[in-house]
PDBQT receptor file of N, H, CA, C and O in Angstrom, charges set to zero:
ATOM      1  N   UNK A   1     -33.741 308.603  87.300  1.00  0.00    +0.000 N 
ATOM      2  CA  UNK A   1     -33.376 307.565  88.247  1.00  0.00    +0.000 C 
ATOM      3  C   UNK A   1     -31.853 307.406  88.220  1.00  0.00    +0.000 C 
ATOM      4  O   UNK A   1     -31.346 307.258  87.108  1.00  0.00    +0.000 OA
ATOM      5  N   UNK A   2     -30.991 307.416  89.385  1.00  0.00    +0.000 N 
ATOM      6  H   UNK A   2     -31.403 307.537  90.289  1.00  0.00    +0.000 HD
ATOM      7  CA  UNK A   2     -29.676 307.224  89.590  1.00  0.00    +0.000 C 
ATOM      8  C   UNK A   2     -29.057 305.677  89.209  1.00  0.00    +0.000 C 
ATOM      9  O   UNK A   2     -29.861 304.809  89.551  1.00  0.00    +0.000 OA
ATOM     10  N   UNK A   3     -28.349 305.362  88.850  1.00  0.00    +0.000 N 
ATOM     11  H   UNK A   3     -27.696 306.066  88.571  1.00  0.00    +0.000 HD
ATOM     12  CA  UNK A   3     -27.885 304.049  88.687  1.00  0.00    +0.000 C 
ATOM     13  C   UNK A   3     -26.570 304.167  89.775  1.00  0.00    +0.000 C 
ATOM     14  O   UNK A   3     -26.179 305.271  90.154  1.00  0.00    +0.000 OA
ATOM     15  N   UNK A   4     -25.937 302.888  90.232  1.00  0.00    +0.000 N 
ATOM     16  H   UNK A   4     -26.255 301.992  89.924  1.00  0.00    +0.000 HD
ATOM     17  CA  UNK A   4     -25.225 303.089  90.935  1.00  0.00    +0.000 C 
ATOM     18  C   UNK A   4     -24.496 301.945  90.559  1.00  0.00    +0.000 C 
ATOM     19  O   UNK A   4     -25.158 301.019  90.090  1.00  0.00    +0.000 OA
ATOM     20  N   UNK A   5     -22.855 301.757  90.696  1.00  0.00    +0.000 N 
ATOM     21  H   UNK A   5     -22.317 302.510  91.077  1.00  0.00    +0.000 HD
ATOM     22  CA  UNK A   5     -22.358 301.002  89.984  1.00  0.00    +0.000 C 
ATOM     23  C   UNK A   5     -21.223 299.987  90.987  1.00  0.00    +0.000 C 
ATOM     24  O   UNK A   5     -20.047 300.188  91.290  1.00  0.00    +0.000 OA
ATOM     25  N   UNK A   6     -22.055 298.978  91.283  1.00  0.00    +0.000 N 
ATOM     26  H   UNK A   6     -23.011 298.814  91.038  1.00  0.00    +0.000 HD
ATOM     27  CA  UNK A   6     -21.653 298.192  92.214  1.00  0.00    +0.000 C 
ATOM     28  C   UNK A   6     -19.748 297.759  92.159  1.00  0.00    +0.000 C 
ATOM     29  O   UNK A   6     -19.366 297.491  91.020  1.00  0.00    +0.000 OA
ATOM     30  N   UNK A   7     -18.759 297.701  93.159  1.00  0.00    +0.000 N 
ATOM     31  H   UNK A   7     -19.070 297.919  94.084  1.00  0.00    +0.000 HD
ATOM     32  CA  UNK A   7     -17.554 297.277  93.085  1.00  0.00    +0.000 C 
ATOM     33  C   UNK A   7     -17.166 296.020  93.892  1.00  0.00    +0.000 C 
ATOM     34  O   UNK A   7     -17.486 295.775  95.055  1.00  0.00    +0.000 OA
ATOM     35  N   UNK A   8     -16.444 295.297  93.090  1.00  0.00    +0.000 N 
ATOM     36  H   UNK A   8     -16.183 295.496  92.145  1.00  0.00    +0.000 HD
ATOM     37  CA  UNK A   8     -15.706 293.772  94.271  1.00  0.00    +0.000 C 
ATOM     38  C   UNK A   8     -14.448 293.939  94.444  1.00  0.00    +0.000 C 
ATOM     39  O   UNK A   8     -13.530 293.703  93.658  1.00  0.00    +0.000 OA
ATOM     40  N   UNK A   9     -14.405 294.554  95.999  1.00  0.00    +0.000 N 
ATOM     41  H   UNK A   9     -15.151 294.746  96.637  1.00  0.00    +0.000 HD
ATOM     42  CA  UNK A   9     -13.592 295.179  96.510  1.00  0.00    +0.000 C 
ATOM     43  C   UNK A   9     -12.793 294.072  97.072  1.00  0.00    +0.000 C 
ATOM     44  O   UNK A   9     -13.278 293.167  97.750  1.00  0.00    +0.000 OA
ATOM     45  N   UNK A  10     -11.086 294.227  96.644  1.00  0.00    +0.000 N 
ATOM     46  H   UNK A  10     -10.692 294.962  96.093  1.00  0.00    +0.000 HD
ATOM     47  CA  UNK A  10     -10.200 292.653  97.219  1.00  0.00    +0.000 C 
ATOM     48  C   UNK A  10      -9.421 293.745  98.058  1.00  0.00    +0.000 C 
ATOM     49  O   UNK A  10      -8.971 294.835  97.703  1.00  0.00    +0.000 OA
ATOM     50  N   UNK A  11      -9.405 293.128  99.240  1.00  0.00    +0.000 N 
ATOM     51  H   UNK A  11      -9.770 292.243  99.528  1.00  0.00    +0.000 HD
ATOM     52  CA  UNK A  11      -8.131 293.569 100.296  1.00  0.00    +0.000 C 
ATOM     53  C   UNK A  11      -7.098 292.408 100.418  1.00  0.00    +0.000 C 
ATOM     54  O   UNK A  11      -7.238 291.187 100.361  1.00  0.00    +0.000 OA
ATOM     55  N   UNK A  12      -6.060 293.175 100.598  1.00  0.00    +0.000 N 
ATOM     56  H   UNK A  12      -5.946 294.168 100.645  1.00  0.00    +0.000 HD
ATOM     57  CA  UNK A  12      -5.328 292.170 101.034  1.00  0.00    +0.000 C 
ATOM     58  C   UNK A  12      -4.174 293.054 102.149  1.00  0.00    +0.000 C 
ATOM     59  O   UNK A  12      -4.057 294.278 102.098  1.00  0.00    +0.000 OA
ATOM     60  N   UNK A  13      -3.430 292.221 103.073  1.00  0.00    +0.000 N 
ATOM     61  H   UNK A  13      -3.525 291.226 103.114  1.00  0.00    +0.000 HD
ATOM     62  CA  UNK A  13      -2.788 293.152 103.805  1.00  0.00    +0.000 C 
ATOM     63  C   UNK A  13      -1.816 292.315 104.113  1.00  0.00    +0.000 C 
ATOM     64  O   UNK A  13      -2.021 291.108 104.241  1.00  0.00    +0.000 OA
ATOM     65  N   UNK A  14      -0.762 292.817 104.249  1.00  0.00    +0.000 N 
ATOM     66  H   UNK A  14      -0.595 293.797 104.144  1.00  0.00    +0.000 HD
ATOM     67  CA  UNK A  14       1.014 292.971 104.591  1.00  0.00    +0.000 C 
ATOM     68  C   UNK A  14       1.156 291.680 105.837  1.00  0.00    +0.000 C 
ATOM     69  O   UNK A  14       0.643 291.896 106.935  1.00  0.00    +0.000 OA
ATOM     70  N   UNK A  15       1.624 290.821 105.670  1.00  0.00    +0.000 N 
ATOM     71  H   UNK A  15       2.041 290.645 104.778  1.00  0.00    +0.000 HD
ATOM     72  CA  UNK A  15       2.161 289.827 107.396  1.00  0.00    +0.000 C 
ATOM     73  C   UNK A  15       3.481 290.523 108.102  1.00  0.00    +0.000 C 
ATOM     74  O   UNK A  15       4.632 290.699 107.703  1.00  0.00    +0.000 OA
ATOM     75  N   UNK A  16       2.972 290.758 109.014  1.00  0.00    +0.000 N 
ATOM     76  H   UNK A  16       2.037 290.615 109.338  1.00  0.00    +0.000 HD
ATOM     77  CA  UNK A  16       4.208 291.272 110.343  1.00  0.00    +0.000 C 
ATOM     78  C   UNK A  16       5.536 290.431 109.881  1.00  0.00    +0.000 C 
ATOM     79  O   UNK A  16       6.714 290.786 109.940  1.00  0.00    +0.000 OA
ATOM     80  N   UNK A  17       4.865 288.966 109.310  1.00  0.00    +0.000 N 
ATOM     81  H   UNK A  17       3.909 288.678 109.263  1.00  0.00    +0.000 HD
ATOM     82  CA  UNK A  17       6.182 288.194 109.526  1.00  0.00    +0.000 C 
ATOM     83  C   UNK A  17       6.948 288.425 107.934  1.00  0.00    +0.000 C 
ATOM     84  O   UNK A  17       7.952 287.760 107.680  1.00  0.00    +0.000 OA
ATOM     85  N   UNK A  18       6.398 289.405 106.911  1.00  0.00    +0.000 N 
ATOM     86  H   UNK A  18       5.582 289.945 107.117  1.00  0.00    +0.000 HD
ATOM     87  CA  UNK A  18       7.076 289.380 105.757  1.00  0.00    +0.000 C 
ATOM     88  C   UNK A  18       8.136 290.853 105.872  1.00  0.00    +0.000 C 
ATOM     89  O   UNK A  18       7.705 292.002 105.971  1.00  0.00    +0.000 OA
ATOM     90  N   UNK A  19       9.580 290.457 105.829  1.00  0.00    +0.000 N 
ATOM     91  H   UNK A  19       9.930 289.523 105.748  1.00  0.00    +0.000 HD
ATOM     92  CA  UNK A  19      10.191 291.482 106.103  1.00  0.00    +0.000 C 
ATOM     93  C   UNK A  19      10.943 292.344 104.622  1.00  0.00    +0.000 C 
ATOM     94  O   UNK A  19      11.873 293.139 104.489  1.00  0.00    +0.000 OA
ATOM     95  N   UNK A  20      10.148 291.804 103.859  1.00  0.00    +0.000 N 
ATOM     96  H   UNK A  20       9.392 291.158 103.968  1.00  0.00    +0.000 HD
ATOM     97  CA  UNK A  20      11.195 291.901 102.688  1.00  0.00    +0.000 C 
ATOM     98  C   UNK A  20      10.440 293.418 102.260  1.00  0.00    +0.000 C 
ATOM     99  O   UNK A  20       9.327 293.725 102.687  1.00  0.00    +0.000 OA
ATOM    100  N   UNK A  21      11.253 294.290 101.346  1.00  0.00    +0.000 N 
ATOM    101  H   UNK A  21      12.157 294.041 100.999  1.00  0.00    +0.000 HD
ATOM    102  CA  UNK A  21      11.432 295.831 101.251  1.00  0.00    +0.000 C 
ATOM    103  C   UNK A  21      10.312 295.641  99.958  1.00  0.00    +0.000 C 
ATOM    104  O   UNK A  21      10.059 294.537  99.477  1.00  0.00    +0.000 OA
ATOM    105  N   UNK A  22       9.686 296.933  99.482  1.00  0.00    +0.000 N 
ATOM    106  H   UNK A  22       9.892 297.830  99.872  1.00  0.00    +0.000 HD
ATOM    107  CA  UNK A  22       8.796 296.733  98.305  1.00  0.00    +0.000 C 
ATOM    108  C   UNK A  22       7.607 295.960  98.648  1.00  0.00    +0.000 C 
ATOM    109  O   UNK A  22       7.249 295.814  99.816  1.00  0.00    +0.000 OA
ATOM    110  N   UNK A  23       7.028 295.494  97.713  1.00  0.00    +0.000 N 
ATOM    111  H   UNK A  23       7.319 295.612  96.764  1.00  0.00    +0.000 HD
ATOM    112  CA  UNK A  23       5.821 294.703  97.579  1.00  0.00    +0.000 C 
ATOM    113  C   UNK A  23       6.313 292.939  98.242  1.00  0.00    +0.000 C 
ATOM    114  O   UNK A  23       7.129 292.152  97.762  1.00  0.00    +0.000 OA
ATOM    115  N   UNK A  24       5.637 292.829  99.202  1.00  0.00    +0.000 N 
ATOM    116  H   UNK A  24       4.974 293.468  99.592  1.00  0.00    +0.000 HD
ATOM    117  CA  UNK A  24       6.069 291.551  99.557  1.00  0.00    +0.000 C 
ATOM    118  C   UNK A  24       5.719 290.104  98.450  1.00  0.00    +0.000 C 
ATOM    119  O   UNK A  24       5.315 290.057  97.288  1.00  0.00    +0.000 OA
ATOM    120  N   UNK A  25       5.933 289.493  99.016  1.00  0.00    +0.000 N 
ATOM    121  H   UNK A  25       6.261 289.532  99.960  1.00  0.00    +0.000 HD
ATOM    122  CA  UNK A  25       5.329 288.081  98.469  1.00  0.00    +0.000 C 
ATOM    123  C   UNK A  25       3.855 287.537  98.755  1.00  0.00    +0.000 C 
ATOM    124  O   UNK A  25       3.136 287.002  97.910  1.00  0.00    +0.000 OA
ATOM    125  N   UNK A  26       3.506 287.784 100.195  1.00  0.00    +0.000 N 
ATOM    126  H   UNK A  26       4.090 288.218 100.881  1.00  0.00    +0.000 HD
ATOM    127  CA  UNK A  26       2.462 287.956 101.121  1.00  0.00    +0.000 C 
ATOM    128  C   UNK A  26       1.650 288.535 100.176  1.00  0.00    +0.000 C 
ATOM    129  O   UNK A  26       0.980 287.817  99.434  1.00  0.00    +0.000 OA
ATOM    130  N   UNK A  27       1.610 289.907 100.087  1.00  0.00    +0.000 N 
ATOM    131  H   UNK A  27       2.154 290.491 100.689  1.00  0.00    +0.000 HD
ATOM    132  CA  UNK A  27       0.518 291.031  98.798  1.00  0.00    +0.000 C 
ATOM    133  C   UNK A  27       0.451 290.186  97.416  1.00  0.00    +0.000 C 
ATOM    134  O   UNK A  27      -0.610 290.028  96.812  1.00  0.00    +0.000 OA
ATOM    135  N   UNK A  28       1.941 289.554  96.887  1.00  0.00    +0.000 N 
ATOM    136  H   UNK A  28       2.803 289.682  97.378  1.00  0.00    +0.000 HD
ATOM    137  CA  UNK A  28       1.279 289.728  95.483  1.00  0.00    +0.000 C 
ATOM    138  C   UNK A  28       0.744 288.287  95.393  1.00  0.00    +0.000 C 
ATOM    139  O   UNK A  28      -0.203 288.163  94.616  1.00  0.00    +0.000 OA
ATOM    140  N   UNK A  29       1.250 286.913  96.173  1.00  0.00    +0.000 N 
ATOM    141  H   UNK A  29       2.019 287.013  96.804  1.00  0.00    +0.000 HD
ATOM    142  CA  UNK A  29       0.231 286.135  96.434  1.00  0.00    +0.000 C 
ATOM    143  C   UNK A  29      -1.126 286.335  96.517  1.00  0.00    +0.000 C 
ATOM    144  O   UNK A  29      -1.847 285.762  95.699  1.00  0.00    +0.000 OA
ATOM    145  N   UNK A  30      -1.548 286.965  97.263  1.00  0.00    +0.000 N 
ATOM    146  H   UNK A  30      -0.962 287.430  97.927  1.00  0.00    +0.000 HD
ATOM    147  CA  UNK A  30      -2.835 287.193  98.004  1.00  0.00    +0.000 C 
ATOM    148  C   UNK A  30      -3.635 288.217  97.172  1.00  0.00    +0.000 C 
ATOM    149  O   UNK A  30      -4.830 288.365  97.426  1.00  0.00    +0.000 OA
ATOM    150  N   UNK A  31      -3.063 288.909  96.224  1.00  0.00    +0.000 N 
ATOM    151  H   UNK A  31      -2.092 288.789  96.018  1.00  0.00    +0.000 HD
ATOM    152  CA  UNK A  31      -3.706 289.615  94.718  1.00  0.00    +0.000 C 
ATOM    153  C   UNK A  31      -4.059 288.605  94.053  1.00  0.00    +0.000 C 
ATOM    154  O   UNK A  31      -5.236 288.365  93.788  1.00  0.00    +0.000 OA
ATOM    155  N   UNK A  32      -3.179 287.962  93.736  1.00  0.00    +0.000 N 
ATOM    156  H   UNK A  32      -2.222 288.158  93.951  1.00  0.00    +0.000 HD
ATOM    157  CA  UNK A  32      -3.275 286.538  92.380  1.00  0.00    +0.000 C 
ATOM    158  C   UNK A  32      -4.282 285.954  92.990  1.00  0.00    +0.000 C 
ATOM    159  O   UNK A  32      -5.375 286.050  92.431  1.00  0.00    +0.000 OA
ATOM    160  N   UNK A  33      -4.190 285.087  94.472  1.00  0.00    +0.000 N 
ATOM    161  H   UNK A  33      -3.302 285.009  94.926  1.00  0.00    +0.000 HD
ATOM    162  CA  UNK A  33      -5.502 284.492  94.298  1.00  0.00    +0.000 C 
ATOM    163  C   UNK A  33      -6.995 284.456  94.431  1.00  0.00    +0.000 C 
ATOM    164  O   UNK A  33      -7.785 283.562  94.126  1.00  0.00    +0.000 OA
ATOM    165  N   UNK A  34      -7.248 285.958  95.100  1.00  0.00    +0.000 N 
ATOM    166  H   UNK A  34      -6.607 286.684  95.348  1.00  0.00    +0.000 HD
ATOM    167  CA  UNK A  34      -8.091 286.877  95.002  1.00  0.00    +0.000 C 
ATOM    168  C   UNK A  34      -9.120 287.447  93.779  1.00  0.00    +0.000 C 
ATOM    169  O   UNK A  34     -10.342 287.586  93.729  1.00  0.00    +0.000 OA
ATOM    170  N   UNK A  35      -7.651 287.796  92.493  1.00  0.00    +0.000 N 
ATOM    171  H   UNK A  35      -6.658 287.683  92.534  1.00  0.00    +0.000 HD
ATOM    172  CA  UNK A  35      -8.697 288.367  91.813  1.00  0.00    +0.000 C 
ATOM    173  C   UNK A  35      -8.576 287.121  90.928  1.00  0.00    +0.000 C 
ATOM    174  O   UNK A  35      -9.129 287.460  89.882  1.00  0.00    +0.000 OA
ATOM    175  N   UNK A  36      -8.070 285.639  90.766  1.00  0.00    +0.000 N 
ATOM    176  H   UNK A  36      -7.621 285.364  91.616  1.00  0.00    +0.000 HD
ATOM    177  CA  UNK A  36      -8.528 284.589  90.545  1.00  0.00    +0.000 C 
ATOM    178  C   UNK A  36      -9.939 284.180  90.983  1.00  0.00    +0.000 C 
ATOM    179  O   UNK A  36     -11.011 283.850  90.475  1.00  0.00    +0.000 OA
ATOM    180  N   UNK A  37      -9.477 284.341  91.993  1.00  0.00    +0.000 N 
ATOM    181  H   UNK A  37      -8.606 284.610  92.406  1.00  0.00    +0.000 HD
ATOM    182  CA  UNK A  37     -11.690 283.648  92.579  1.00  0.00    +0.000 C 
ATOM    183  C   UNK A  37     -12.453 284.297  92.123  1.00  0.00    +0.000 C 
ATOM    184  O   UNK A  37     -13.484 283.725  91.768  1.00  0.00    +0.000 OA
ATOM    185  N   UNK A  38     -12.354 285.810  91.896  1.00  0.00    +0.000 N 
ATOM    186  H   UNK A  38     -11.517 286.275  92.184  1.00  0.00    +0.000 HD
ATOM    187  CA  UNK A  38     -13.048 286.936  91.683  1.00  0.00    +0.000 C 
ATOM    188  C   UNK A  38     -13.436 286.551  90.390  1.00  0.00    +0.000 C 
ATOM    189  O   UNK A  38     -14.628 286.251  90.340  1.00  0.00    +0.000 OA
ATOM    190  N   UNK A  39     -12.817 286.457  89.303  1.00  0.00    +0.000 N 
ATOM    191  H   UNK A  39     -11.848 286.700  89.344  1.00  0.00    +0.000 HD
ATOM    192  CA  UNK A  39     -12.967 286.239  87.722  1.00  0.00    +0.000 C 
ATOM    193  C   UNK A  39     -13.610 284.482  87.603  1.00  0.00    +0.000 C 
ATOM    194  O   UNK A  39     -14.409 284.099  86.749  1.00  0.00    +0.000 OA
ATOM    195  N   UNK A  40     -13.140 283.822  88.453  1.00  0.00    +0.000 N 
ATOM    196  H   UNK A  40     -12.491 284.132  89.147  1.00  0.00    +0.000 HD
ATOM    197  CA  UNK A  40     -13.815 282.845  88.447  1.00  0.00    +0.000 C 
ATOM    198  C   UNK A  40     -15.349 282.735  88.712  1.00  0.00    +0.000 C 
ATOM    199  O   UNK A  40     -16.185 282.225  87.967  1.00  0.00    +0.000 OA
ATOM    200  N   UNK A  41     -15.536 283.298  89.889  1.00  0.00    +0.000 N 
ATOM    201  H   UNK A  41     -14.856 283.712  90.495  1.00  0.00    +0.000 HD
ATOM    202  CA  UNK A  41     -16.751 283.277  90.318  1.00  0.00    +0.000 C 
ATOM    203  C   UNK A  41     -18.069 284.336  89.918  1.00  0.00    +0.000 C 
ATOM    204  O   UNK A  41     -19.225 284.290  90.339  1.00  0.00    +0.000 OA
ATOM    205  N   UNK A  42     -17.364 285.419  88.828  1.00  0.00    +0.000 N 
ATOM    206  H   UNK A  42     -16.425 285.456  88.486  1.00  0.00    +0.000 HD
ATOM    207  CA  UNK A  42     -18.144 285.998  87.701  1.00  0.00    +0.000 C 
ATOM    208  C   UNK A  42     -18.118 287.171  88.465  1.00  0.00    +0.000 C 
ATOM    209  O   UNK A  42     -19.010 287.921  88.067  1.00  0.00    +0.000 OA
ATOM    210  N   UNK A  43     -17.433 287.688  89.460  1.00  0.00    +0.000 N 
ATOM    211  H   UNK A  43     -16.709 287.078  89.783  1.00  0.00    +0.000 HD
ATOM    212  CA  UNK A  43     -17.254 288.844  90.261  1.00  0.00    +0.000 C 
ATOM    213  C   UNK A  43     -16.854 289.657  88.963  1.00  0.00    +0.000 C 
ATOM    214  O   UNK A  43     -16.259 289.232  87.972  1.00  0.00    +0.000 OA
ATOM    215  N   UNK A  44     -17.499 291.390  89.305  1.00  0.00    +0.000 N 
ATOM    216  H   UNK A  44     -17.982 291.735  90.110  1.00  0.00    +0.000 HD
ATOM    217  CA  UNK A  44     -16.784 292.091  88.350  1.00  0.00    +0.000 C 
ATOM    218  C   UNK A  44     -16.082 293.829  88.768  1.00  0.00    +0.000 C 
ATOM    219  O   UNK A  44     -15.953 294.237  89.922  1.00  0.00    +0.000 OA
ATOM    220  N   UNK A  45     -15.803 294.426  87.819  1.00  0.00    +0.000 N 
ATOM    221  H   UNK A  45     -15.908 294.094  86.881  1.00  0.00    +0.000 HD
ATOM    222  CA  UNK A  45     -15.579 295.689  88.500  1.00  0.00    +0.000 C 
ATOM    223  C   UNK A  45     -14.380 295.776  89.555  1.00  0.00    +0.000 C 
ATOM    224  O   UNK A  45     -14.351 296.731  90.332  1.00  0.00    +0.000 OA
ATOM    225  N   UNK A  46     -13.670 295.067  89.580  1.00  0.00    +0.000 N 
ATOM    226  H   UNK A  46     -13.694 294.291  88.949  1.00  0.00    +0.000 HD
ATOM    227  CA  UNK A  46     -12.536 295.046  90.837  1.00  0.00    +0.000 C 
ATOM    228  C   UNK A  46     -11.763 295.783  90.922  1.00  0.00    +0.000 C 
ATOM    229  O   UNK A  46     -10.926 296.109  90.080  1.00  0.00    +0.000 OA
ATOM    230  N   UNK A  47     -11.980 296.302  92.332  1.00  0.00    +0.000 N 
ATOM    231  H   UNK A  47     -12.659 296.037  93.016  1.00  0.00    +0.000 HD
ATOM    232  CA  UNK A  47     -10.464 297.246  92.642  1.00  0.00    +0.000 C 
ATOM    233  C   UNK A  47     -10.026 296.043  94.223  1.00  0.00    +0.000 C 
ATOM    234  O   UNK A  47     -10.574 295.266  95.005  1.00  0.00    +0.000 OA
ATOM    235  N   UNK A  48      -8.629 296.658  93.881  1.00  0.00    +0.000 N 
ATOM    236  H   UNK A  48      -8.184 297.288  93.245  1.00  0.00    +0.000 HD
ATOM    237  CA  UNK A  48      -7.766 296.239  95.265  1.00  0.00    +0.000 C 
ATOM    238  C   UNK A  48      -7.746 297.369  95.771  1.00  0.00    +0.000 C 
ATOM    239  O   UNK A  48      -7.974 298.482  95.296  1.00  0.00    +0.000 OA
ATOM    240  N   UNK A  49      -7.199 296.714  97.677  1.00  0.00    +0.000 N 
ATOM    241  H   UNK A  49      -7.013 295.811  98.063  1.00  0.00    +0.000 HD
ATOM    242  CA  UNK A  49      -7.453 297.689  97.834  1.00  0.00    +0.000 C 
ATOM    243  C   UNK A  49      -5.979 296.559  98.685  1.00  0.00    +0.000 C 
ATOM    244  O   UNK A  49      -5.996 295.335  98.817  1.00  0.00    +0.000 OA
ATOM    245  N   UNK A  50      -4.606 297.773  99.217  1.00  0.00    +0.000 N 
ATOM    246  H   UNK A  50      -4.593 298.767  99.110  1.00  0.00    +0.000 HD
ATOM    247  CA  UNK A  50      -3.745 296.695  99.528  1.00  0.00    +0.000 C 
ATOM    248  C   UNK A  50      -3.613 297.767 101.139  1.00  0.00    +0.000 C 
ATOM    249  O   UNK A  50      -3.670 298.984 101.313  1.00  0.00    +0.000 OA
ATOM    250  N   UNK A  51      -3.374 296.332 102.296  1.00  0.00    +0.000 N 
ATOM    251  H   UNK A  51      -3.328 295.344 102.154  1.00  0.00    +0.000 HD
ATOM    252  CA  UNK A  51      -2.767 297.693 103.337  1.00  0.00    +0.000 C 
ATOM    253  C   UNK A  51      -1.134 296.863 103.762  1.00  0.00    +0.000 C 
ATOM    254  O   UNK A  51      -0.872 295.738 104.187  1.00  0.00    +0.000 OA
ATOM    255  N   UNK A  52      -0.210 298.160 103.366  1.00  0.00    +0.000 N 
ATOM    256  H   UNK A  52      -0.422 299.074 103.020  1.00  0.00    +0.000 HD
ATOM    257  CA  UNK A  52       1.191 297.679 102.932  1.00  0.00    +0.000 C 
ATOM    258  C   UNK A  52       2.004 297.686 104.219  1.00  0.00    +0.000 C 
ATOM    259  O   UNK A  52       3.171 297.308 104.324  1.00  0.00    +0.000 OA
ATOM    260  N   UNK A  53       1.247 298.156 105.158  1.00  0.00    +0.000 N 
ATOM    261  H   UNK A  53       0.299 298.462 105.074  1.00  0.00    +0.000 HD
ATOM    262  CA  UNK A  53       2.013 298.285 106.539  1.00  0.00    +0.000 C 
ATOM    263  C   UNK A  53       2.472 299.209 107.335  1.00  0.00    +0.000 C 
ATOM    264  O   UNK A  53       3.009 299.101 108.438  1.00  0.00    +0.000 OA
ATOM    265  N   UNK A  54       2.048 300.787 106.249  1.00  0.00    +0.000 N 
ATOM    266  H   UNK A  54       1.612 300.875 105.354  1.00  0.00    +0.000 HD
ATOM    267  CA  UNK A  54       2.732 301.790 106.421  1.00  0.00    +0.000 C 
ATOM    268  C   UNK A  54       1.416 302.680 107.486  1.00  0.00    +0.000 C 
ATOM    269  O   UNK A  54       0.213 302.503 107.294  1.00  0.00    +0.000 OA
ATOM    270  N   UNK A  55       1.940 303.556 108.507  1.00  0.00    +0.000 N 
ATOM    271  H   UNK A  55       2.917 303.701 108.662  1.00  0.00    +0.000 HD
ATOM    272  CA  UNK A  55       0.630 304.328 108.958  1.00  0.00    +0.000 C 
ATOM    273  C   UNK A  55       0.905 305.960 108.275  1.00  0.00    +0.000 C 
ATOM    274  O   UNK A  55       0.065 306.846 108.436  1.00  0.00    +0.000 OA
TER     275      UNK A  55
């Protein structure tokens, strides 16, 4: 029998209106309170997943 190993997948994505170079403020906000709820709420296994703006 296969086991399969469930993930709590956090997105977070880039604001048009954040112009700053690197990792914005926007992303690493929106990490922090993400995988906060996540650990709070007994979520496990987490990956991010970030979309930075780039195509």
């Amino acid at each position: 029998m296969s086991r399969t190993s469930k993930i709590t997948a956090l997105y977070e994505r880039l604001s048009r209106d954040d112009d700053l170079n690197g990792e914005s403020n926007s992303i690493t906000n929106q990490k922090k309170y993400l995988e906060d709820y996540a650990r709070r709420n007994g979520f496990t296994n987490i990956r991010l997943f970030t979309d930075d703006g780039f195509s």
